[in-house]
C-alpha positions in Angstrom: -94.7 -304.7 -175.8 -95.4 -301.5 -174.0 -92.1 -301.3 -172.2 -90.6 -301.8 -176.0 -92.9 -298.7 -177.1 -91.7 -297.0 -174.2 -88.2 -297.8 -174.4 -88.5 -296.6 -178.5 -90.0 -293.5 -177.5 -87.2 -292.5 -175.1 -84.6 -293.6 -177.1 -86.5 -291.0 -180.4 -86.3 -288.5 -177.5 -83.1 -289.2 -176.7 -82.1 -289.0 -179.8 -83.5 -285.9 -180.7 -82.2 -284.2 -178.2 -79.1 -284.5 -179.2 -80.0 -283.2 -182.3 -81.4 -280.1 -180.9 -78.5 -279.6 -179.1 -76.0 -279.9 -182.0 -78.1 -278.0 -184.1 -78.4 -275.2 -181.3 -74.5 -275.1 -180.8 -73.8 -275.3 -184.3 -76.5 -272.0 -184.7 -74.7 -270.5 -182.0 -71.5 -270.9 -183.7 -72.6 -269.4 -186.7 -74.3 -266.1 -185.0 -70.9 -265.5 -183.1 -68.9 -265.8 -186.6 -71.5 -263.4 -188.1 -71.9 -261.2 -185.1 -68.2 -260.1 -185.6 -68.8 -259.5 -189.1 -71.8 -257.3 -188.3 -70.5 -255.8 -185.6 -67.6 -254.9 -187.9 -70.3 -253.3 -190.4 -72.2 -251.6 -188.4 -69.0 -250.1 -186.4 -67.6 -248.8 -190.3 -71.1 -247.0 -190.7 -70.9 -245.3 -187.7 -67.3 -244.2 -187.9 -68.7 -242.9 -191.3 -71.7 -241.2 -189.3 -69.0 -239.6 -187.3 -67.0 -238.4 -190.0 -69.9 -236.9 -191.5 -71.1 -235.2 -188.4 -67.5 -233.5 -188.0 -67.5 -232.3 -191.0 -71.0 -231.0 -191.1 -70.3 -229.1 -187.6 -67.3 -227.7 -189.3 -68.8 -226.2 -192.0 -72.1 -225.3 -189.8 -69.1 -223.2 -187.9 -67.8 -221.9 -191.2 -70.9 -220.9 -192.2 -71.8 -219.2 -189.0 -68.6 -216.8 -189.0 -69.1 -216.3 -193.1 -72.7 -215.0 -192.2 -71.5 -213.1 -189.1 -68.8 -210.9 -191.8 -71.6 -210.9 -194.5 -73.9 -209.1 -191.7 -70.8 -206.8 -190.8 -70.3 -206.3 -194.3 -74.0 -205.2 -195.0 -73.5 -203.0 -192.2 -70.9 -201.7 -193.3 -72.2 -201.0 -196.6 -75.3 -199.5 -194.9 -73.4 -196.8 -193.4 -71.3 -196.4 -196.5 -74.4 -195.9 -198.4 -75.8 -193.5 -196.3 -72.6 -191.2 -195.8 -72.8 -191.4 -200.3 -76.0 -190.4 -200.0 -75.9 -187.4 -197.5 -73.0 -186.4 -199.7 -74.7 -186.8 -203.2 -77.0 -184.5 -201.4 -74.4 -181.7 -201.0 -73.1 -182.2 -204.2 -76.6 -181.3 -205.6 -77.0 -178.6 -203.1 -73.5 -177.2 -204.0 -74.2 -177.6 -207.8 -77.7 -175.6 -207.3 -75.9 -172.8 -205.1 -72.6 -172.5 -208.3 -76.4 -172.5 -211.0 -77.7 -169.5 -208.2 -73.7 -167.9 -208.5 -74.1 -168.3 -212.1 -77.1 -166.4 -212.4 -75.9 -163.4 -209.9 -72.9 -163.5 -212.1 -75.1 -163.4 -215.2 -77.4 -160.3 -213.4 -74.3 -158.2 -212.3 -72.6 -158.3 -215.9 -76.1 -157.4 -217.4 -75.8 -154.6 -214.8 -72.0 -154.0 -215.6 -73.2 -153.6 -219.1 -75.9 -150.8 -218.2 -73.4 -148.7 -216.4 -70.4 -149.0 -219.2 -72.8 -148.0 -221.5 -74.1 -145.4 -219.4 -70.8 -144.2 -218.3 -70.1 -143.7 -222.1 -73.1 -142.1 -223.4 -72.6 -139.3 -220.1 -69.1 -139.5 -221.4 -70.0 -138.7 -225.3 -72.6 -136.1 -224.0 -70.3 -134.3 -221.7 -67.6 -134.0 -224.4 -70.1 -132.8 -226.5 -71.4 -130.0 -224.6 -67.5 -129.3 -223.5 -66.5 -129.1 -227.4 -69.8 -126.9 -228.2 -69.0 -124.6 -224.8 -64.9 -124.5 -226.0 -65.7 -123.6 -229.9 -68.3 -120.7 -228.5 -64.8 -119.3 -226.7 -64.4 -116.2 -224.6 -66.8 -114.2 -226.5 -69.6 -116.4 -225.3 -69.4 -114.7 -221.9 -70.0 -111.6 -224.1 -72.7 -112.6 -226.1 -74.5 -113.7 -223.0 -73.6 -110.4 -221.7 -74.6 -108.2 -224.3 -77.5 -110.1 -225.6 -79.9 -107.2 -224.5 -81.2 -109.3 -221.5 -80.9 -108.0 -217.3 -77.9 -108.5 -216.0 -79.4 -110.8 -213.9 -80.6 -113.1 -216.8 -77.0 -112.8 -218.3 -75.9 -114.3 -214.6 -78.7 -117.1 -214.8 -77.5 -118.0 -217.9 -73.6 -118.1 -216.7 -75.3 -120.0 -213.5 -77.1 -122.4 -216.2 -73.6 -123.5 -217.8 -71.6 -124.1 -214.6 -74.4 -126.1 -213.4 -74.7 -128.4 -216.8 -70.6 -129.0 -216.2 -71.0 -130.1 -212.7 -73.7 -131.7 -213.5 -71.7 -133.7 -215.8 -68.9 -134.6 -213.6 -71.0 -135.4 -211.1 -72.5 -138.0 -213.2 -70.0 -139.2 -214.8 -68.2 -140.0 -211.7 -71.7 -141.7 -209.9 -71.7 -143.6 -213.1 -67.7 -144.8 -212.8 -68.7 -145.6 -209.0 -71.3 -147.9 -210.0 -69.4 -150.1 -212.8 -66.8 -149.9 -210.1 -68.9 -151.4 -208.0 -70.5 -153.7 -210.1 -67.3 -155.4 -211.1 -66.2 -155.4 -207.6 -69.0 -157.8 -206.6 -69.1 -159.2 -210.0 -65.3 -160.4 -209.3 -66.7 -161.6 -205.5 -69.1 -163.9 -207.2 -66.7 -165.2 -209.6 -64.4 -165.8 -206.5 -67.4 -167.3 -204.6 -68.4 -169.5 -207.5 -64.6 -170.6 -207.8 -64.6 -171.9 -203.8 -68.1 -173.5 -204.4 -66.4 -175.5 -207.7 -63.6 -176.4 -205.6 -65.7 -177.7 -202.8 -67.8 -179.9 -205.6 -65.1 -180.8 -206.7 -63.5 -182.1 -203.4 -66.5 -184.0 -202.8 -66.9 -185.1 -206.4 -63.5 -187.1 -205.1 -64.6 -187.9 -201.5 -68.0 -189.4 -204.2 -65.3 -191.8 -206.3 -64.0 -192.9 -203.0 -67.2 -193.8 -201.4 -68.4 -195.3 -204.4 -65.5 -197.6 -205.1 -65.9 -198.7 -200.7 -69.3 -199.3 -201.9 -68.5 -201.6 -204.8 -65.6 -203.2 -203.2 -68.1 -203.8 -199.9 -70.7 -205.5 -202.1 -68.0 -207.6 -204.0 -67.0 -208.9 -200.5 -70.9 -209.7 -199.7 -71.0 -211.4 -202.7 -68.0 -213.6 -202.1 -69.1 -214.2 -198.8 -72.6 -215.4 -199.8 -70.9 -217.5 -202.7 -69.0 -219.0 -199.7 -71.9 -219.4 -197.6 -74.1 -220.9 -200.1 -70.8 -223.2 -200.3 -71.0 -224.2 -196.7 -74.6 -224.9 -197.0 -74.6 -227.2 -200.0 -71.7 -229.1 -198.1 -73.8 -229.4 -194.9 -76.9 -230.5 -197.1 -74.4 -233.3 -198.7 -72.6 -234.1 -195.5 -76.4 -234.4 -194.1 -77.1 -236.8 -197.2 -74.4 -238.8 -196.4 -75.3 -239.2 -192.3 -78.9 -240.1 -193.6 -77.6 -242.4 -195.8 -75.2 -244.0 -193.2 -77.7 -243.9 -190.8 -80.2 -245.5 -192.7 -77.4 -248.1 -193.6 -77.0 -248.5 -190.3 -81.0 -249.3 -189.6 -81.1 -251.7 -192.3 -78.4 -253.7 -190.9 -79.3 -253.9 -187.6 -83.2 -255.0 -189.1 -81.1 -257.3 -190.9 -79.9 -258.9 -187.9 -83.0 -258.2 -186.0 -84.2 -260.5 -188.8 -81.6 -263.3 -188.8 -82.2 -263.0 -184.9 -86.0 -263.7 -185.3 -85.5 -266.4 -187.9 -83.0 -268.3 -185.9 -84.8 -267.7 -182.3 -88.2 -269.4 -184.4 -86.4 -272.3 -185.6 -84.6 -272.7 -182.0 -88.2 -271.9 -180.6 -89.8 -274.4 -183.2 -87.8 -277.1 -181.6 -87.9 -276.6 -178.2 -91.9 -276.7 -178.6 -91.3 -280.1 -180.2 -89.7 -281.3 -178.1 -91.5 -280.2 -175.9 -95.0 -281.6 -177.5 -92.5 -285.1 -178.2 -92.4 -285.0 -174.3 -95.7 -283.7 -173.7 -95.0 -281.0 -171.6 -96.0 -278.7 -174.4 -99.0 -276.0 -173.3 -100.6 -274.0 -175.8 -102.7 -271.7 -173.7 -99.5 -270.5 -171.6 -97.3 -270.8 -174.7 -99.9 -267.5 -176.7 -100.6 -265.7 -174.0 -99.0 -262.4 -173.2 -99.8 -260.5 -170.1 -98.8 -256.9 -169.4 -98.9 -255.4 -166.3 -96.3 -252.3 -166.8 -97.8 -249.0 -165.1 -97.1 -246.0 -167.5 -94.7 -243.1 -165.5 -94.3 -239.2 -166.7 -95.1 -238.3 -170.0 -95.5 -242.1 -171.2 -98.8 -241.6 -172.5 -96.9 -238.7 -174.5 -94.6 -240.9 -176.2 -96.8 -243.4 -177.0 -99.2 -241.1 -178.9 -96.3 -239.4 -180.5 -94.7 -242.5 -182.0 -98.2 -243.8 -182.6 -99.0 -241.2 -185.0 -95.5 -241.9 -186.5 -96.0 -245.1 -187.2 -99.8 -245.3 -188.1 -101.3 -242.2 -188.2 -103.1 -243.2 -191.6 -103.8 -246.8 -190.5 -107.2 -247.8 -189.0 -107.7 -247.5 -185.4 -107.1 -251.5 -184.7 -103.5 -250.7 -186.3 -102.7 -247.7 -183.6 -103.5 -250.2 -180.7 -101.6 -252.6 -182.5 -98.2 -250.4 -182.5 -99.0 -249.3 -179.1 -99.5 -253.1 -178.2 -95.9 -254.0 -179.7 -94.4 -251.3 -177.7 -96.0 -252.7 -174.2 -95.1 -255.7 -175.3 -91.6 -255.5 -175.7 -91.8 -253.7 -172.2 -92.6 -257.1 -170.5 -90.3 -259.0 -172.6 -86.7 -259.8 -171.2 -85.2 -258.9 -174.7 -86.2 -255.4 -174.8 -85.6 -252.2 -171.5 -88.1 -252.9 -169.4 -89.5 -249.2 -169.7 -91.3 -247.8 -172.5 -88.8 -244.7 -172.9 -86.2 -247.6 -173.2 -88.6 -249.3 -176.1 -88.8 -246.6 -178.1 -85.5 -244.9 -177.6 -83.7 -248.5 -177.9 -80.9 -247.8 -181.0 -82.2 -248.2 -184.8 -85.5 -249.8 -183.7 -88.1 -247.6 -184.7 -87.5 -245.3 -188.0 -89.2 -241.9 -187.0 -86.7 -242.0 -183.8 -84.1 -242.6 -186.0 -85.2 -239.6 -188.5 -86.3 -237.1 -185.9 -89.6 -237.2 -186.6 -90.6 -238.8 -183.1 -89.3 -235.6 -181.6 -90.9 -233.5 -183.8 -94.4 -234.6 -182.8 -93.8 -235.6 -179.5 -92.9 -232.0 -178.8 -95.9 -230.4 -180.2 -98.3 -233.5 -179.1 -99.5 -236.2 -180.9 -103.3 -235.9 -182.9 -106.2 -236.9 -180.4 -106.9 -240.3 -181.9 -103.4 -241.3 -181.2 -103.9 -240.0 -177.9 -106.8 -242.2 -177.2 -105.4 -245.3 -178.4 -102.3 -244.6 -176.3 -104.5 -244.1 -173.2 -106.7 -247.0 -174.2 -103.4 -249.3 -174.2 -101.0 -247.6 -171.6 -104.2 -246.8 -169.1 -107.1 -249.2 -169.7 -104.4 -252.1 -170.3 -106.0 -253.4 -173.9 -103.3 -254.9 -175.2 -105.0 -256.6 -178.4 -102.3 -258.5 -179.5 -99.1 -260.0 -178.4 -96.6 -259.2 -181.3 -93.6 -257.8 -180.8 -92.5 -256.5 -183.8 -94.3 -255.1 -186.7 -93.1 -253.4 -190.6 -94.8 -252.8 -193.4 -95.9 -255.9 -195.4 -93.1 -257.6 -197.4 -94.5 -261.0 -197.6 -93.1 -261.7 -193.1 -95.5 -263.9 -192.0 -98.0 -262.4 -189.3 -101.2 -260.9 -188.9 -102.0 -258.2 -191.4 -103.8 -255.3 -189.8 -103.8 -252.0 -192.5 -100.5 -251.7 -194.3 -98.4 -253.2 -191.8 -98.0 -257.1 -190.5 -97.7 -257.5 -186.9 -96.0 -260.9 -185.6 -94.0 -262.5 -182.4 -91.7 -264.9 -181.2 -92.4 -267.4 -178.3 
């Protein structure tokens, strides 16, 4: 009876090996045909990723070389403005110096005007005293002669006349000489208001020219920034699409991180029973994870960083936990067997992917990050042996804060 039971029970084991082995060749089958296909996927997205990032360098370039004319433009305009202004300032000075001629002009025909009028009424008086002299006639000599005075009065009196005439003449001529002379630099101030008109006016035009460098300068700027702001909004869309390819790309390869998991459970769900069929099945060796990986360089660094990536607002437990998963995979043959390797490994973990890793890694992660890092890397408390971890979406696992943390055997 027993060897019966016995035979049974080889024959079920028999039996279901066979089983296991179909059903692992027939899985293996299936994740080569679907590897191609995902391969080919994830090999499309890149290409696209690629594309992208060509593009995006090229107008990064474009938009370095627009910026470099705007900036020679502005200069340009810069000195432009400052030669208009220097001569705005001349035309002003030149304009107050024709308002200063103006007024000289004004002064000396006020003056011109004093000495016509002078030069008349010496004129009229002279003719006056020449017409009363020439109606006396000859016999005024007489009368003065005979008038009953000394001769020496009659003399005075002949002295008296010849003086009033030369007296005349003498004035009459200063008074010519000054209007002379008052037109004369009249006329010089008309001529020197002329040149100063003529140089406004030459700068007036040198003005128009400077002004229109000025606008056409500016319209240039203004095309240039137009352009610019072109370049930029096609960097921002080209950097759009590398996010979106890239995130694509991540969500793929969780995908098939997924697929990987699932069909590596139900391969590891039979080997254990077959292995428990057999009874070679042990449950203590099966749970346990042991790490004994010695952090190098900046390690502890890293750790922190993508610790307060992943779980800076999660409890305390939940930054061990991460740092756990990352040792973890460390000691595991399916992941680099260093923890730069872990966390640099392609489209594993989302804030490498974004940048945000480097980000804080560069300025250091916050202190309680720091400790839990230490605590795991240093003190070796590994509370957990998971090797994976997301936020909770119904995986099966142990639930620690907003994330689910769960393994494979």
């Amino acid at each position: 009876m027993v060897d019966n039971n016995n035979n049974n029970s080889l024959k079920n084991s028999i039996i279901f090996a066979l089983f296991l082995v179909v059903m692992i060749a027939f899985t293996t089958l299936s994740v080569h045909i679907s590897k191609a296909d995902e391969n080919s996927t994830i090999s499309s997205l890149q290409s696209q990723v690629q594309n992208a990032s060509e593009n995006q360098s090229s107008e990064s370039e474009k938009a370095s070389e627009l910026e470099e004319s705007k900036s020679e433009m502005e200069s340009i305009v810069g000195e432009l403005s400052t030669e208009l202004e220097s001569l705005n300032q001349d035309i002003s000075d030149l304009e107050s110096k024709i308002q200063d001629k103006n007024t000289e002009i004004e002064t000396k025909q006020v003056e011109l005007e004093s000495a016509q009028a002078k030069e008349a009424e010496q004129y009229d008086d002279m003719k006056l005293r020449i017409q009363f002299m020439y109606e006396m006639g000859d016999n005024s000599f007489l009368d003065v002669l005979s008038d009953g005075g000394s001769f020496a009065a009659s003399l005075s009196k002949l002295e008296y006349i010849g003086d009033v005439v030369s007296y005349d003449r003498k004035m009459l001529d200063e008074y010519k000489d000054t209007k002379e002379k008052v037109e004369t630099e009249e006329l010089e101030l008309e001529s020197q208001k002329t040149e100063l008109e003529s140089l406004k006016t030459e700068q007036e035009d040198k003005q128009t020219e400077l002004s229109a460098k000025v606008d056409d300068a500016n319209n240039q700027i203004l095309k240039l920034t137009t352009d610019i702001d072109a370049a930029n909004k096609a960097i921002e869309e080209y950097e759009l699409q590398i996010e979106a390819a890239n995130e694509a790309i991540f969500e793929e390869y969780q995908r098939q991180e997924q697929e990987s998991i699932r069909l590596a459970m139900e391969s590891e769900a039979a080997s254990i029973a077959a292995a428990k069929a057999a009874g070679t099945y042990d449950e203590e060796t099966a749970t346990t994870s042991i790490s004994t990986y010695e952090p190098v360089g900046n390690d502890v660094d890293k750790l922190a960083a993508l610790i307060e990536c992943e779980a800076a607002n999660q409890p305390y437990l939940g930054k061990l936990a991460v740092g756990a998963v990352v040792v973890n995979r460390v000691a595991n043959p399916r992941f680099p067997n260093t923890l730069t390797g872990v966390i640099y490994q392609p489209y594993q973990f989302t804030p490498v992917l974004s940048g945000r890793f480097s980000v804080v890694f560069a300025r250091g992660a916050n202190a309680e990050c720091y400790k839990a890092a230490r605590e795991v890397l240093e003190e070796g408390h590994i509370v957990g042996n998971w090797i994976y971890f997301r936020t909770i979406n119904g995986h099966p696992g142990d639930i620690i804060g907003d994330h689910v943390f769960y393994y494979i055997y």
